[in-house]
C-alpha positions as CSV (number, residue, x, y, z in Angstrom):
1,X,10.1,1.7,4.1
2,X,13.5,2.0,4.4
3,X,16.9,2.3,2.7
4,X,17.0,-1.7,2.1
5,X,13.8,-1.9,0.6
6,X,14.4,1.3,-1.9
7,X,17.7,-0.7,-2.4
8,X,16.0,-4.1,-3.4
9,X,13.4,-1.6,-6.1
10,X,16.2,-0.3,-7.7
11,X,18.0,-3.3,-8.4
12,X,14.6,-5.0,-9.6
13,X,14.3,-1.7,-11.6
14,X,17.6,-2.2,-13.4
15,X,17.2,-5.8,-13.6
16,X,14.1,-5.4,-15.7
17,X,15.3,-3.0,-17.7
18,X,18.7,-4.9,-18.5
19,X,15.8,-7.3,-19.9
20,X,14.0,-4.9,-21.6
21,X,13.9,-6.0,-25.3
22,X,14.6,-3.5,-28.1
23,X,11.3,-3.8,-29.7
24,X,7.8,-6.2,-29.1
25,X,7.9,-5.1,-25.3
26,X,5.1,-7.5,-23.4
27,X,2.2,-5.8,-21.7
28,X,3.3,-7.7,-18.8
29,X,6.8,-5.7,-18.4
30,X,5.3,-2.5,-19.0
31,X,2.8,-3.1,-16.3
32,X,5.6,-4.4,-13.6
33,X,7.6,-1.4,-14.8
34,X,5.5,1.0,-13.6
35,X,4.7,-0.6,-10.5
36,X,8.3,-0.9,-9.3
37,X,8.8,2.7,-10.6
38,X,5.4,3.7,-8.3
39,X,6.6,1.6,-5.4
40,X,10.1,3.1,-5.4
41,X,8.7,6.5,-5.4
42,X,6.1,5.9,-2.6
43,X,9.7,3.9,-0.7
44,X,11.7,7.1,-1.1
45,X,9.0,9.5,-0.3
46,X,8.9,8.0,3.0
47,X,12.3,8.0,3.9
């Protein structure tokens, strides 16, 4: 992968999070939280 696509994980990383509600988080966002945050580590081991 490279620097565009760690680029486009990060800014669905922070736009997640800047939706991220205070309390009563869904299932659903915690599951495609930690499979951006997994993806953006594989993306920027490979660099």
């Amino acid at each position: 992968m490279d620097a565009a696509k760690v680029k486009e994980l990060e800014e669905k990383l922070a736009d997640l999070k800047a939706r991220w509600p205070a309390h009563s988080v869904k299932p659903s966002m915690w599951q495609e939280l930690e499979e951006l945050e997994e993806e953006l580590k594989k993306a920027k081991e490979e660099q």
